[in-house]
Structures are given as structure tokens and as C-alpha cells.
Residue, then its C-alpha position, 0 to 999 in steps of 0.5 A: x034574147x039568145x042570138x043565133x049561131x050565125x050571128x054569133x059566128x058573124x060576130x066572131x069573124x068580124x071580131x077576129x077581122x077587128x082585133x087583126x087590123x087593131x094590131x096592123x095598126x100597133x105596127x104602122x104605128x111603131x113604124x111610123x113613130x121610129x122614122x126620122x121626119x115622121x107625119x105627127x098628124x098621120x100617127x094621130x089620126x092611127x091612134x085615133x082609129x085604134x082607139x075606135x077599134x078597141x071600142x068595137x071589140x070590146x062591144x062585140x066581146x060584151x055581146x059574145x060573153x053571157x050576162x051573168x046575174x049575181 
């Protein structure tokens, strides 16, 4: 089922919100990582959130691209 331009422009918004904290996170994480002392388990805990994120873009690019049947 073909979704409608407000839901493809909703989808395309959150994508763009979703791809912009993903690379915050890549900073945060960088930053943290090159600390002296730095909290192992709150970089963990980023790279967790990052890993779930790329899920979400990933579906949400799925859902954006049209099926192609071969």
C-alpha cells in the first residue's frame, strides 16, 4: 500500500532528526572515548543507543525506497 505524501514527509523528517542524533552520538562517543578516566559503561550504553538507531534508519529508509520486484 502506496503511503501518502504526509507520511512520507513524516517519515523523512524523523529520518533526517534520527541520522542527526546517531552522528551526535559518534562525537559523544569520541569525546568520551579520548578522555582520560573516561565512564566505560556510559560509552557502552551510547554505542548501544547508536546501534538501535541505525536499526530505526534503516527501517525507515526500507519503508521510503519502493519494493522493486525482480
Amino acid at each position: 500500500m502506496a503511503m501518502t505524501p504526509e507520511e512520507e514527509r513524516e517519515l523523512r523528517e524523523q529520518l533526517a532528526r534520527l541520522l542527526q542524533e546517531h552522528r551526535d552520538l559518534d562525537s559523544a562517543i569520541e569525546a568520551l572515548q579520548g578522555s582520560p578516566g573516561s565512564d566505560i559503561l556510559q560509552v557502552q550504553r551510547l554505542k548501544k543507543r547508536k546501534l538501535y538507531l541505525r536499526d530505526r534508519i534503516t527501517f525507515i529508509e526500507d519503508q521510503l525506497t519502493p519494493d522493486i520486484i525482480a
